[in-house]
N, C-alpha and C positions, 0 to 999 in steps of 0.2 A: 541034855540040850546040846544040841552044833556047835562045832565050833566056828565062831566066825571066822570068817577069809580077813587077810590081814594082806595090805598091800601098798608097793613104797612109789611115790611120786609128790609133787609139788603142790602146796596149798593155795589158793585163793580166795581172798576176801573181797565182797562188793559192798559201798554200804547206799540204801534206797530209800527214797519217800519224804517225810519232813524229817529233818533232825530230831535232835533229842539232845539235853544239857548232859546226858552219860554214852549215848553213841560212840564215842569213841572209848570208854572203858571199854565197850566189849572186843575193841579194835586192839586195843591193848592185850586182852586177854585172851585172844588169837594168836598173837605175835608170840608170848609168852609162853604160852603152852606147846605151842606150833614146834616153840625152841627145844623145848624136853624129849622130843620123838624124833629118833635115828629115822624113822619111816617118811619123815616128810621133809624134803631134800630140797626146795624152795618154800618162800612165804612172798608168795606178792600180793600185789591189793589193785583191784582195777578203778580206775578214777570215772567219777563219773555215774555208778554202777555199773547194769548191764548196758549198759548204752556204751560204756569205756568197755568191754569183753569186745562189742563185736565192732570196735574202730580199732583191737590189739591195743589196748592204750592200759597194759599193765606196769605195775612199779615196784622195785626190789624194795620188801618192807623190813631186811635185816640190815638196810643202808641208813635207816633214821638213827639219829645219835643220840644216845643215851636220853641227853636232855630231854631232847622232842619227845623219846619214849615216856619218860617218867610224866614230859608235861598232856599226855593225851588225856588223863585220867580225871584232869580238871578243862578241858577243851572242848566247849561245847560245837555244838552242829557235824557233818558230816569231814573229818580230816581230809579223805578222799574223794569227797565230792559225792552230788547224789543225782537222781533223776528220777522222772514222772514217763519211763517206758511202758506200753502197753504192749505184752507178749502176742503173738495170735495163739489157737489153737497148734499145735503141732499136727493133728493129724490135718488142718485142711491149708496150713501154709508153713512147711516147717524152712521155709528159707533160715529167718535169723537162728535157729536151732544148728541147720547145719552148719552156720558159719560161726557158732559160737561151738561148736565140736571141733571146728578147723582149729581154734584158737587153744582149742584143751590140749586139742595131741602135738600142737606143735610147741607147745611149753610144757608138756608132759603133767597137764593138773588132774590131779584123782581126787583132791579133796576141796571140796566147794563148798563155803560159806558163805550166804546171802542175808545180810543184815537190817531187816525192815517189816512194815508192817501188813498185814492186810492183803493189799496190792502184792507185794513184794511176795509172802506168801504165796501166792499163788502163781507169780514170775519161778519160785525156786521148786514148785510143784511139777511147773512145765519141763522145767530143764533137767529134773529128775529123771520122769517121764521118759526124755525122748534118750537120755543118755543111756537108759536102761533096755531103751526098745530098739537103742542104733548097736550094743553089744559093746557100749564103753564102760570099761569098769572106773567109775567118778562116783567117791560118795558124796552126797550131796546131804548137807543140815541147815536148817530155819533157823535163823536166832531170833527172835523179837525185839520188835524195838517201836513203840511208840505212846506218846504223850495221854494220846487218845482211851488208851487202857481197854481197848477193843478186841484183840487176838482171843481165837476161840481157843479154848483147854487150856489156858493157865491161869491160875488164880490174878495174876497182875503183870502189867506188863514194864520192864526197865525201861526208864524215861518216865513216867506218869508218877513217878514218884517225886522227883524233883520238879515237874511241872507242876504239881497238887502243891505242894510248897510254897513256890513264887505265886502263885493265884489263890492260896490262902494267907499270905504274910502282905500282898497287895491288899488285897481286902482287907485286912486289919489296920493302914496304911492308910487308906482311904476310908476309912470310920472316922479316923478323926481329923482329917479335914473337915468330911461334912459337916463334924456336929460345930465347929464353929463358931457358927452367926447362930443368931437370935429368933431367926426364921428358918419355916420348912423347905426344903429344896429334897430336889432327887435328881439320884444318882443312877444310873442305866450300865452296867459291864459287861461287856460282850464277850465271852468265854469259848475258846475254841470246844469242836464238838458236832460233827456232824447228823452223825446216826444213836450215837451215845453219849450220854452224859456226864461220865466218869468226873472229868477235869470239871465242872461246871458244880457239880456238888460238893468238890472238895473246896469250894470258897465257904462250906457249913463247918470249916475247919475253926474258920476265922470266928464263926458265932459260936465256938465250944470252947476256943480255948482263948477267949476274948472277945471283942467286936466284931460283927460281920455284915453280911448282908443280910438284909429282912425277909426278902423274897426271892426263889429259888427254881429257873425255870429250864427244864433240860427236856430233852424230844420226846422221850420215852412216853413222856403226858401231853396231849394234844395242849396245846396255848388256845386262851380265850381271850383275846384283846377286851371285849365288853367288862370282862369279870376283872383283868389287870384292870382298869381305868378305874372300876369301882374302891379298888381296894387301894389304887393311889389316892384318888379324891378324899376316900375315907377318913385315912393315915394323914393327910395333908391338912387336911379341916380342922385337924384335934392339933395342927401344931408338931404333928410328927415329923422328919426328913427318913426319909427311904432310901435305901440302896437295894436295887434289884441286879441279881445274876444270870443272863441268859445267855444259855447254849447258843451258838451261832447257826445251830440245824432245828430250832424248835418251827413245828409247824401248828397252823388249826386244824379242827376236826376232822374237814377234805384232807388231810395233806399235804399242802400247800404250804411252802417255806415262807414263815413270816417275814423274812428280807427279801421277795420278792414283791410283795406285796406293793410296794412303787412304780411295778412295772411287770405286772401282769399279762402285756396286752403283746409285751415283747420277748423274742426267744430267749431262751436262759443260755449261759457260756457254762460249755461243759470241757471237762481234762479229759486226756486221754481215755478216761476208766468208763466214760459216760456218767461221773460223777459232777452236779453241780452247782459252780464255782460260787462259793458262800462267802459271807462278811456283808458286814452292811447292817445285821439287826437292829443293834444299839443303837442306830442311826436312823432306821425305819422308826422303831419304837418313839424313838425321843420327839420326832415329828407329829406321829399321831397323839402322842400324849401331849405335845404343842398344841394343837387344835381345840384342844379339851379342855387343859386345868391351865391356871394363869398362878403358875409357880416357877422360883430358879429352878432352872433345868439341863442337866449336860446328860450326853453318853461318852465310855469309854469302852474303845474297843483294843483289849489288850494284844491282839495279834500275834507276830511271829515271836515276843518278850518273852511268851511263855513255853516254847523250846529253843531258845539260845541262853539263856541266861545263864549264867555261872554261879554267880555270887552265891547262891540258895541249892545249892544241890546237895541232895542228899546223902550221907554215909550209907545210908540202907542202899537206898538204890543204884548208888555207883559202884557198893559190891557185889551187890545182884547183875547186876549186868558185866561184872568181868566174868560171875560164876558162870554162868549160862551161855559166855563164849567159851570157857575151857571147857565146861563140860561136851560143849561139841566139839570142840576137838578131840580128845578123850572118846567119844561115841565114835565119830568116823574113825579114828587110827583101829579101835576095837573091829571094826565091822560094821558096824552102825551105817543104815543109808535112811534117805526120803523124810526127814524126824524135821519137825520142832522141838528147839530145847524149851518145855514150861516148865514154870515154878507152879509148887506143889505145897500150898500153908499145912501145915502140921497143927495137929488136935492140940488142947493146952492153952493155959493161960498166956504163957511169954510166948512171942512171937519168933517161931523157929517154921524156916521151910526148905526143902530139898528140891532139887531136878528133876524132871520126869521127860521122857519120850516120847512125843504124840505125831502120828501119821502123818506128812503134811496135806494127803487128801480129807484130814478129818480139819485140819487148819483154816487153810484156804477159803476165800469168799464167803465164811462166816465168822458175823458179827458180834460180839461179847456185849448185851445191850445191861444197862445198869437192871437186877433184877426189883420185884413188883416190892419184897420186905425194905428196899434201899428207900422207897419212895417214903413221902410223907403222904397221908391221907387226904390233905388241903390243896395237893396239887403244886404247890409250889416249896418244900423241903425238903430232907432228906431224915432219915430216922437216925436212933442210937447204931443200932448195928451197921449202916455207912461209915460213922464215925470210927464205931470200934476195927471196922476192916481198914480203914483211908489212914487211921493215925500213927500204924509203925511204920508207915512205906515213908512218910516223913521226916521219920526220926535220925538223928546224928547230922553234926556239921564236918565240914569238908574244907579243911584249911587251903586256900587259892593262894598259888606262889604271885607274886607279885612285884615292880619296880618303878618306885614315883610311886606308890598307891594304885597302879592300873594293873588289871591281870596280865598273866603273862599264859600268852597259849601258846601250842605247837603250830607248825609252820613247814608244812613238806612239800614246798613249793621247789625246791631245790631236788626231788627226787625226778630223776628221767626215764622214759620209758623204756624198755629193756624191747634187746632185738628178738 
């Protein structure tokens, strides 16, 4: 085999997209490893993400003090800030490419880490790309990061570990409010989840390893409003109280996102990606099933809770996510370019997994959708083997430093842009 080219210059870290309750582990684990190799002669981090590369709005990340260091590893959301940029093509408009190559040679960065999902993916594809086609030697690595558990070729992604956690311990949480009173009522949870279901199932945590929710609805399986109404009326008739869980991208049989369903006749609000702008199910639903049953009735829509959250993060997954920063950095100093780091579940009873190297053209713009053995037959559950893959990514607690009883996070507000 060749040997790789081995080559010295400054690292860069961006981090993109929604947060994550371990995002900044991997930010940690950049810094950390970054520190071990004579070969990389800066560590900064762009604020912002790529939207901070191309305003030069980098930041020395060997200027954070210990503290901040150690406190990033219980710090949820993005430490540097994040954004919702949509790259163009390079080959039919490569302005921000060239000014983000302005930005590489003139802080001398060869190794570039992009910390996000999906989107972000295919941002660190572009930039790959065009660095390799302009004769700039930058190795460029994908790290993953998101709630959503969506990134193609890895078995799971850092972040959806501790998101499955706080939206299974909620759901457990909310079982026994409901049962309460003496009467049926339902409950309606709106679970992030656009295209995939991942986070949405993992509330069948809460019905395995105690109380959960009854019914379970995530995109993968088209939604039947007629059939939910039946099977509320049903349940309700006999004195049951329901709690249903729904994905916030589940649609009918057309297609059609049932949180639109209010307002059909009006454009839909799209981001950047031409993705569009969801929330609101729990709140559709609750209405139309107003109209129908003459029962207590609320929706909760868990929202941005379930990736900022602290208190519930997981030990599994906040080492997973340093591991999968080092190992990128360890792959670029090697030679290593164009990669996502995935996790790679190892055969075996006990739950052991390694790093693997996947292309970021095999990454990019494909979606990891929960597969058809995950589903429940009834359309609204998830099986044994969901559970058996969802229950180590939750496992181990994660002691949060604290003062007065309130967490205590890092704080790199004080760091300034470098000239």
């Amino acid at each position: 085999m060749a040997q790789l080219e081995r080559i010295r210059g400054a690292c860069l870290i961006a981090q993109s997209g929604g947060p994550t309750p371990v995002i900044n582990s991997s930010l940690y684990g950049i810094i950390k490893a970054a520190s071990r190799h004579s070969e990389v002669t800066e560590i900064y981090g762009a604020l912002h993400g790529v939207s901070g590369i191309l305003r030069d709005e980098l930041v020395d990340l060997r200027m954070i003090t210990p503290r901040d260091t150690e406190l990033l590893r219980t710090t949820p959301s993005s430490a540097l800030g994040s954004c919702r940029y949509k790259m163009p093509e390079p080959e039919y408009d490569d302005t921000d490419f060239r000014r983000i190559l302005e930005v590489f040679k003139k802080h001398n960065i060869r190794f570039f880490f992009y910390n996000g999902g999906n989107d972000s993916m295919d941002t660190c594809n572009k930039i790959s790309r065009f660095m390799k086609n302009s004769g700039y030697d930058c190795r460029v690595m994908g790290i993953p990061k998101t709630i959503d558990n969506d990134i193609y070729g890895t078995d799971h992604c850092p972040g959806y570990g501790s998101a499955a956690k706080y939206v299974a311990t909620t759901m457990m949480e909310l079982y026994r409010d409901v049962i309460v009173y003496d009467y049926p009522q339902i409950l309606i949870v709106e679970v992030m989840g656009r295209n995939a279901g991942w986070l949405t199932g993992a509330s069948a945590l809460a019905s395995a390893y105690g109380k959960g929710p009854d019914l379970i609805y995530m995109p993968e399986v088209p939604f039947d409003i007629e059939l939910f109404l039946k099977t509320l009326e049903k349940r309700t008739r006999l004195g049951q109280s329901v709690i249903a869980a729904v994905s916030e991208g589940i649609r009918d049989k057309d297609g059609i996102f049932i949180s639109e369903y209010g307002s059909l006749d009006s454009p839909s609000v799209r981001d950047m990606f031409g993705n569009i702008q969801l929330g609101g199910v729990g709140a559709t639903l609750e209405q139309i099933v107003r109209r129908r049953l003459k029962v207590k009735l609320r929706s909760i829509e868990l929202s941005t809770l379930q990736r900022c959250a602290s208190t519930l993060i997981s030990a599994t997954d906040r080492a997973e996510a340093q591991m999968v920063a080092e190992r990128a950095v360890e792959a670029v100093v090697a030679g290593e370019n164009d990669c996502l780091v995935g996790i790679k579940r190892l055969p075996g009873e006990d739950y052991r997994v390694e790093t693997q190297l996947i292309p970021l053209r095999e990454a990019a713009n494909f979606e990891k959708k929960v597969p058809d053995e995950y589903l429940g037959d009834d359309g609204h559950s998830v099986t044994k083997a969901f559970i058996d893959y969802a229950s180590p990514l939750i496992a181990g607690e994660v002691e949060i430093p604290r003062e007065n009883g309130l967490p205590l996070f890092a704080d790199l507000s004080y760091l300034k842009c470098v000239e």
